[in-house]
The first five atom37 places (N, CA, C, CB, O) and aatype in JSON, in Angstrom:
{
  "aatype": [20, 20, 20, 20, 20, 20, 20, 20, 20, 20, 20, 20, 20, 20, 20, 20, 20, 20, 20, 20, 20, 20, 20, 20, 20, 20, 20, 20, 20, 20, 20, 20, 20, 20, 20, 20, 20, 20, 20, 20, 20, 20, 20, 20, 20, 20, 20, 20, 20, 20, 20, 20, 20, 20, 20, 20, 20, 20, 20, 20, 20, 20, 20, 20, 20, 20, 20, 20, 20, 20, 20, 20, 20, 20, 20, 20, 20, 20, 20, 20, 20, 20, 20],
  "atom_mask": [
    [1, 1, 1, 1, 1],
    [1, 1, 1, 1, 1],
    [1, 1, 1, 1, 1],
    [1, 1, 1, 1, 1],
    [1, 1, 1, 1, 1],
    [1, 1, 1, 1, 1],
    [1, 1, 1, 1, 1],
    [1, 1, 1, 1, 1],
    [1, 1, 1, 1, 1],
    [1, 1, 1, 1, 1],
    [1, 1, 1, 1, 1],
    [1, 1, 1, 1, 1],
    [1, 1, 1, 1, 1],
    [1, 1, 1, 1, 1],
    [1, 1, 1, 1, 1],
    [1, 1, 1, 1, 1],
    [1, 1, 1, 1, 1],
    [1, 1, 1, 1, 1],
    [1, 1, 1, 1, 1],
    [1, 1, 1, 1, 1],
    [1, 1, 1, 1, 1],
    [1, 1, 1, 1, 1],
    [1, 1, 1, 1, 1],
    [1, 1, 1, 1, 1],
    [1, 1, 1, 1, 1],
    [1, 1, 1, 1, 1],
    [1, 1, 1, 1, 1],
    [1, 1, 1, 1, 1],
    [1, 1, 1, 1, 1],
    [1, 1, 1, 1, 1],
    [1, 1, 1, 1, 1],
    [1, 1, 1, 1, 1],
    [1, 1, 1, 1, 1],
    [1, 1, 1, 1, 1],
    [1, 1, 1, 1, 1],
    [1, 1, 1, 1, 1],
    [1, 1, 1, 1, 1],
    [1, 1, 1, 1, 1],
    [1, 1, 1, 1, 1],
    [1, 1, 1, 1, 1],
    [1, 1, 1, 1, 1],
    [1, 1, 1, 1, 1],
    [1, 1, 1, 1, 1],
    [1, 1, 1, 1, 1],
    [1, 1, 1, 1, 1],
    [1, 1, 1, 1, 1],
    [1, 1, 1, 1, 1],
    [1, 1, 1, 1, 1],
    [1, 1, 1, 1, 1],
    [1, 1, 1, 1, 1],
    [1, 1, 1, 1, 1],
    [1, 1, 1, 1, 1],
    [1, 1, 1, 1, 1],
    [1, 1, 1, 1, 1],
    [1, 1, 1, 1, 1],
    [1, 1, 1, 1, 1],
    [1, 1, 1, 1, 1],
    [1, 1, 1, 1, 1],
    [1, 1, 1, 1, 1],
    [1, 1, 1, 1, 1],
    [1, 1, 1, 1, 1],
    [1, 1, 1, 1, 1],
    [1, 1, 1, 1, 1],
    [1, 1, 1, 1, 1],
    [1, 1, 1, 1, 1],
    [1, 1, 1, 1, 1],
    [1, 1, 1, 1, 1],
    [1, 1, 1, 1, 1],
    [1, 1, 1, 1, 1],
    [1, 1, 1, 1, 1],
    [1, 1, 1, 1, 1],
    [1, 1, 1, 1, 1],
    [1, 1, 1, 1, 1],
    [1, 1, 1, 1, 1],
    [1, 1, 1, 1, 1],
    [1, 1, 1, 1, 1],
    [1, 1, 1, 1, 1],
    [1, 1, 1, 1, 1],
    [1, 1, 1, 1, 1],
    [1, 1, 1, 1, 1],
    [1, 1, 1, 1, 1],
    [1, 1, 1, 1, 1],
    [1, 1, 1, 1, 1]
  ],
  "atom_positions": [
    [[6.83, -1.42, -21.61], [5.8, -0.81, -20.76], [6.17, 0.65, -20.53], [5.66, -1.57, -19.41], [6.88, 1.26, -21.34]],
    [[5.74, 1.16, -19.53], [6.27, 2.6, -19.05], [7.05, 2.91, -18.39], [5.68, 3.24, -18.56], [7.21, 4.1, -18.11]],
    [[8.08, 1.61, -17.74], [9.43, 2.02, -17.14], [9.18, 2.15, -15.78], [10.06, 3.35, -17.7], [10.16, 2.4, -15.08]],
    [[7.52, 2.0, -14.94], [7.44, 2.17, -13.48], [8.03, 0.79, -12.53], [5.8, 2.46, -13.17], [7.74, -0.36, -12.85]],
    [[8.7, 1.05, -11.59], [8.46, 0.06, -10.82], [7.24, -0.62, -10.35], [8.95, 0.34, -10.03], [6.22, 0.03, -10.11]],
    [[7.32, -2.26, -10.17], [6.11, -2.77, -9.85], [4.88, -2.5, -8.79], [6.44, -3.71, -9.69], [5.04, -1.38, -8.3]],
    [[4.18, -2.88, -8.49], [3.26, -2.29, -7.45], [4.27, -3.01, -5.84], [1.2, -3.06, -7.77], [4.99, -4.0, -5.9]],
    [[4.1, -2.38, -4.88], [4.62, -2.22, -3.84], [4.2, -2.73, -2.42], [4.69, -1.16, -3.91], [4.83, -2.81, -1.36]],
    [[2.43, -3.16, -2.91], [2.02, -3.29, -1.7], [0.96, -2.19, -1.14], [3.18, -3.36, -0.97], [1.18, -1.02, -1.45]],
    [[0.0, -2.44, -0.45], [-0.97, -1.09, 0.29], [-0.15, -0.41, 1.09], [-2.29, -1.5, 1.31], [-0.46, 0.76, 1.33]],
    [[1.39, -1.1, 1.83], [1.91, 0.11, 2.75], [3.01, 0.23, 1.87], [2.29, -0.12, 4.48], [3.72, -0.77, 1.9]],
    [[3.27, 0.86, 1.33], [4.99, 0.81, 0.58], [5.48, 2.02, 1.55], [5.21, 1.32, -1.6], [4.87, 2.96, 2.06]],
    [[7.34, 1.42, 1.59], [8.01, 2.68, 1.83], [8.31, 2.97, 1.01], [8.87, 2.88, 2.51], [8.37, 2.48, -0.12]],
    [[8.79, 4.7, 1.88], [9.07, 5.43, 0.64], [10.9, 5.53, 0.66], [8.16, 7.12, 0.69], [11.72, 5.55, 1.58]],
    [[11.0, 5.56, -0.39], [12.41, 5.88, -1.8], [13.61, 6.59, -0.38], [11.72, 7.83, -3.72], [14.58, 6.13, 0.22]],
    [[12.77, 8.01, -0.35], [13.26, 8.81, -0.04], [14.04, 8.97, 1.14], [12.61, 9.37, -0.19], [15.22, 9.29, 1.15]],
    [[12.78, 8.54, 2.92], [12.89, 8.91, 3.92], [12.74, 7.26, 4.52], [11.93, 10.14, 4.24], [13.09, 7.13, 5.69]],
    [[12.35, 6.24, 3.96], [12.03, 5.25, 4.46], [11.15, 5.24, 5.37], [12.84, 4.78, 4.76], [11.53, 4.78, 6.45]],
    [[9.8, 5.69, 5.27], [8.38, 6.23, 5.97], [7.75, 4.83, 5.13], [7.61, 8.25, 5.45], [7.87, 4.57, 3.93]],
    [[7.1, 4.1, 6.09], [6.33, 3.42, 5.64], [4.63, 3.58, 5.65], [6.77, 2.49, 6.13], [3.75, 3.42, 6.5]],
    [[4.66, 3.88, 4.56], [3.04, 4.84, 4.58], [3.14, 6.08, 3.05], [2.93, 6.15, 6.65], [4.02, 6.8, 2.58]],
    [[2.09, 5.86, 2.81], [1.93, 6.98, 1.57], [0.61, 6.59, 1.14], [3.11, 6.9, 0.2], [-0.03, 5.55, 1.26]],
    [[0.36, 7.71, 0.62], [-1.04, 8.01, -0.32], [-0.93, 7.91, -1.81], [-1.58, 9.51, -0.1], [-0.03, 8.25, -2.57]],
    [[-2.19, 7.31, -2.02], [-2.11, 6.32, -3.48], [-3.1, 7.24, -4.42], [-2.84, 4.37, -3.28], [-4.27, 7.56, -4.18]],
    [[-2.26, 7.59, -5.59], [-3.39, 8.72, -6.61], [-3.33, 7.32, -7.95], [-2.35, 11.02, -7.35], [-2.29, 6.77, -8.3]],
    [[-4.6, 7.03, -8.44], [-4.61, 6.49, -9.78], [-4.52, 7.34, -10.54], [-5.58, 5.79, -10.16], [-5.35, 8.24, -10.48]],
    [[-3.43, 7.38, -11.6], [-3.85, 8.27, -12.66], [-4.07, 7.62, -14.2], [-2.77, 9.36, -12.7], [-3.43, 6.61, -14.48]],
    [[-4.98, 8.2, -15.21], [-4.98, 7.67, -16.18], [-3.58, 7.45, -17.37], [-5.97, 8.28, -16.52], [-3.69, 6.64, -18.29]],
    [[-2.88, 7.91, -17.27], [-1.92, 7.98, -18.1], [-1.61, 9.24, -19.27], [-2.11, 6.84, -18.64], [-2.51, 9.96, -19.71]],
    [[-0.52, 9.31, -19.58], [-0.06, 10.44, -20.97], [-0.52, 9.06, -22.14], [2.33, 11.14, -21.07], [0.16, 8.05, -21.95]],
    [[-1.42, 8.97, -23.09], [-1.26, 8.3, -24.48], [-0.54, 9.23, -25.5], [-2.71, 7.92, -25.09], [0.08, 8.69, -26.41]],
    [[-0.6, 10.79, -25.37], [0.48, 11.29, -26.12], [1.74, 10.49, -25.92], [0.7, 12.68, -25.77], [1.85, 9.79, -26.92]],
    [[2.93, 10.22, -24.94], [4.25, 10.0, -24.58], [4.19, 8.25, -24.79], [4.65, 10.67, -22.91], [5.22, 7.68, -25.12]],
    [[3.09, 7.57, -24.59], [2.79, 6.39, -24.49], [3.16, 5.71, -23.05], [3.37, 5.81, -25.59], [4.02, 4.88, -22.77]],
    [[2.26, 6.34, -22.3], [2.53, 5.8, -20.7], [1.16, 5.82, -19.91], [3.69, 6.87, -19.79], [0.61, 6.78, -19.37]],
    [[0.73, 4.39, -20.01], [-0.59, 3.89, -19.18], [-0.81, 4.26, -18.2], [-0.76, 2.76, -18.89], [-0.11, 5.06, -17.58]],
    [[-1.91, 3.74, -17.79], [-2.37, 4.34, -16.03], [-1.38, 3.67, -15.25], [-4.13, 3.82, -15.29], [-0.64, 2.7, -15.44]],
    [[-1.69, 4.87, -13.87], [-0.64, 3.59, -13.19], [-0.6, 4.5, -11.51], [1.55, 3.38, -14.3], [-1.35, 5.48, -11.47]],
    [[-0.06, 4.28, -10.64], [-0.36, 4.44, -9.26], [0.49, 5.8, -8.75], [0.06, 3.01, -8.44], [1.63, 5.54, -8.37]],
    [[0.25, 6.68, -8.72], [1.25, 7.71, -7.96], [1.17, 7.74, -6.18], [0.83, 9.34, -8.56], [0.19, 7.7, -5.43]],
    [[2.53, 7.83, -5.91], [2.43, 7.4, -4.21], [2.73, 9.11, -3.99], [3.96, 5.93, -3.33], [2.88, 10.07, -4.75]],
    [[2.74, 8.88, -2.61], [3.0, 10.59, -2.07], [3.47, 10.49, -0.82], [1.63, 11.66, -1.97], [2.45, 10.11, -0.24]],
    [[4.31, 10.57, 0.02], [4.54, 10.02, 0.97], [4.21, 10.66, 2.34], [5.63, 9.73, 0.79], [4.15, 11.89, 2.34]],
    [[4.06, 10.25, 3.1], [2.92, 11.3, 4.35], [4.28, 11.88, 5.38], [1.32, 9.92, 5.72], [4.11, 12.62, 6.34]],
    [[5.31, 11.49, 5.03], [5.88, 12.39, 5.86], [6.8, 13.28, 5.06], [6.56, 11.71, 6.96], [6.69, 14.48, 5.3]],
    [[7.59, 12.96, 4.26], [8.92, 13.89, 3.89], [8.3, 14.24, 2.43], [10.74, 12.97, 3.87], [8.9, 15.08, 1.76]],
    [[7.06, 13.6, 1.87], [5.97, 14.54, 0.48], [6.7, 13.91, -0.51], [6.01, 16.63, 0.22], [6.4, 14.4, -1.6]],
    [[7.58, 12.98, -0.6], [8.26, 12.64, -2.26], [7.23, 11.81, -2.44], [9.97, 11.82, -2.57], [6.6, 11.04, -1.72]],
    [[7.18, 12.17, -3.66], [6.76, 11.62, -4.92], [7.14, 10.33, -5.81], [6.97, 12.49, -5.6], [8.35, 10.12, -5.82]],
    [[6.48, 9.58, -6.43], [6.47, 8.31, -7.41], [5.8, 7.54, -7.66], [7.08, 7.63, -7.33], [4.99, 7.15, -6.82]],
    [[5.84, 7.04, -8.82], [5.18, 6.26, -9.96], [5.33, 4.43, -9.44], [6.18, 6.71, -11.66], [6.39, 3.84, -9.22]],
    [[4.34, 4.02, -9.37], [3.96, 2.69, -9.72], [3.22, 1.9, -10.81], [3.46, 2.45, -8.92], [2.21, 2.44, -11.26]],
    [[3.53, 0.88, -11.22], [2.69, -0.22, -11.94], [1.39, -0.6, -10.89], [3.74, -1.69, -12.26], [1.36, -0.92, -9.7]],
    [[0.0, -0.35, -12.23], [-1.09, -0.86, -10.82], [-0.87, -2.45, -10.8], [-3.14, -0.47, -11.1], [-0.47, -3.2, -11.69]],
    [[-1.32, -2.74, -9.33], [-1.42, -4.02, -8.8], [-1.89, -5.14, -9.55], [-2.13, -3.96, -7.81], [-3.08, -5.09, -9.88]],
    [[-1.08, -6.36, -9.97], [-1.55, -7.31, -10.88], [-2.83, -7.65, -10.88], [-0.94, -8.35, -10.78], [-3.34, -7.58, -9.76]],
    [[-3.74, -8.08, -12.0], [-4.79, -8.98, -11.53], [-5.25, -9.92, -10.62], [-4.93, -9.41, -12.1], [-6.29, -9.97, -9.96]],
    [[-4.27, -10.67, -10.69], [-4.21, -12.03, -9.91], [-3.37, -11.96, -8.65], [-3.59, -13.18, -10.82], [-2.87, -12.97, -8.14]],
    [[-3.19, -10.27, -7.97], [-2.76, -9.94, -7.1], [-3.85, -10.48, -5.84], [-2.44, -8.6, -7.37], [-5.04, -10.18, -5.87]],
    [[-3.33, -11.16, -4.93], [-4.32, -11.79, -3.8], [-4.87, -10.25, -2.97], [-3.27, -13.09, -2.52], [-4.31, -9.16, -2.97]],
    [[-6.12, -10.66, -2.32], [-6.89, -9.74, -1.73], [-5.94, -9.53, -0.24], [-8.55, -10.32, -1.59], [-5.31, -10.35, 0.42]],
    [[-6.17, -7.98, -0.04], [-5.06, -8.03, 1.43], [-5.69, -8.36, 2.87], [-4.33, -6.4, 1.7], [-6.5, -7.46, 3.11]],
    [[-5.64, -9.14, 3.77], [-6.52, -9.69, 4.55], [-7.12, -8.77, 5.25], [-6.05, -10.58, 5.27], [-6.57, -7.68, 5.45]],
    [[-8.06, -8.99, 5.61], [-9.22, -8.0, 6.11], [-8.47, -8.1, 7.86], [-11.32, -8.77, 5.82], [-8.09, -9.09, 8.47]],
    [[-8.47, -6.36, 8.33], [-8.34, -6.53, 9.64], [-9.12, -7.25, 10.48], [-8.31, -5.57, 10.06], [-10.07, -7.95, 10.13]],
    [[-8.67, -7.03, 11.8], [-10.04, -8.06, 12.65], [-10.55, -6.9, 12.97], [-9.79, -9.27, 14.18], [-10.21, -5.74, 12.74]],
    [[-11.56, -7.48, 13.63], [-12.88, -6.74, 14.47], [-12.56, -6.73, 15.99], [-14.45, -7.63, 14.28], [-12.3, -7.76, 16.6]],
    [[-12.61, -5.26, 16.66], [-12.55, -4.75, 18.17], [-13.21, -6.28, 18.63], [-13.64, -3.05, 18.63], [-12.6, -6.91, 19.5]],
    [[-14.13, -6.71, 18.19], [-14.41, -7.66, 19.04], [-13.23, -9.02, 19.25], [-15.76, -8.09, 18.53], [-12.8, -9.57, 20.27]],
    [[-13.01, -9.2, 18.05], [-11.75, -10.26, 17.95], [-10.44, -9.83, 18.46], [-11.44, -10.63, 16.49], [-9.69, -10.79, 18.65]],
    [[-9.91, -8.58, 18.77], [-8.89, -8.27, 18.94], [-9.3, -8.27, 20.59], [-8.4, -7.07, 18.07], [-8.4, -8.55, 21.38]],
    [[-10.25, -8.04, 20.95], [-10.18, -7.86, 22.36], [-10.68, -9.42, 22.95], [-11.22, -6.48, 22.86], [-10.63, -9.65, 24.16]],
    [[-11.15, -10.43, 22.0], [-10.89, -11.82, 22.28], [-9.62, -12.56, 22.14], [-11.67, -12.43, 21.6], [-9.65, -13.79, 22.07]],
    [[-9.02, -12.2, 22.12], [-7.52, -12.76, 21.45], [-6.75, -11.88, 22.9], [-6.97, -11.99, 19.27], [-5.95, -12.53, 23.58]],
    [[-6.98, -10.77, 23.2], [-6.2, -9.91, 23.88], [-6.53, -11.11, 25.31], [-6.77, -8.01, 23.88], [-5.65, -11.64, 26.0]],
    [[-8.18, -11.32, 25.47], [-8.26, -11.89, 26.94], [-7.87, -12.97, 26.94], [-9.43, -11.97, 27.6], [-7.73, -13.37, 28.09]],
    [[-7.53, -13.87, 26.01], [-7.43, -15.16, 25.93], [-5.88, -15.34, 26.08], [-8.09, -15.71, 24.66], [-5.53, -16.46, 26.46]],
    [[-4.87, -14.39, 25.84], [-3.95, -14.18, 26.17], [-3.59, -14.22, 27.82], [-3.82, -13.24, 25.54], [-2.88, -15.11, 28.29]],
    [[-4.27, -12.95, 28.75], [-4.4, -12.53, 30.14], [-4.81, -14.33, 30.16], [-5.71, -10.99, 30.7], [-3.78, -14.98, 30.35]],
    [[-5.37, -14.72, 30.09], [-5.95, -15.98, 30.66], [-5.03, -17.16, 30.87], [-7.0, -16.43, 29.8], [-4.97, -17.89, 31.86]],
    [[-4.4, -17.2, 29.86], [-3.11, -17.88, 29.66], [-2.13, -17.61, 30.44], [-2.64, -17.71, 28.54], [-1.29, -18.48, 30.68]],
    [[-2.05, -16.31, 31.01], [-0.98, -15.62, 31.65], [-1.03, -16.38, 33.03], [-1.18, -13.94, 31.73], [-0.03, -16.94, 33.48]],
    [[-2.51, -16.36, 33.84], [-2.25, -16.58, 35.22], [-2.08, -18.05, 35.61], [-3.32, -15.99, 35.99], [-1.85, -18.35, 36.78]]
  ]
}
C-alpha cells in the first residue's frame, strides 16, 4: 500500500502534542510515486501534520449525537432521581 497508518477515528490524537482533535483534508493521491488517496490530519492546536489510510468500508457509522431535547431529558431525569 502507501505506508500510512490506519484510519484513527473522527477524533484522533495527535503524534505530536497529544491534542485530541484535528482537521481532516481528503486528498487524491501522487499516481506518479504510487500513493492513493488517503486522509491528511492537521492538528488544531500545535499545526502538525499527517497522513492516514481512509476509513474502511465496513467501518461502522459513528453514533449520531443526541438532541438538546434528549440531553436535557436525561439531565432532568437525573435531578429527579437525586431528591
Amino acid at each position: 500500500m502507501d505506508g500510512f497508518p490506519p484510519f484513527s477515528g473522527d477524533h484522533p490524537r495527535c503524534a505530536s502534542c497529544g491534542h485530541k482533535g484535528a482537521h481532516t483534508d481528503w486528498h487524491p493521491g501522487w499516481p506518479t510515486v504510487n500513493i492513493g488517496e488517503y486522509l491528511q490530519r492537521h492538528c488544531a492546536r500545535c499545526g502538525f501534520f499527517w497522513g492516514e489510510r481512509l476509513a474502511p468500508a465496513d467501518a461502522p457509522e459513528p453514533a449520531a449525537r443526541p438532541t438538546l431535547q434528549q440531553r436535557l431529558a436525561r439531565l432532568f431525569r437525573a435531578t429527579e432521581g437525586a431528591r
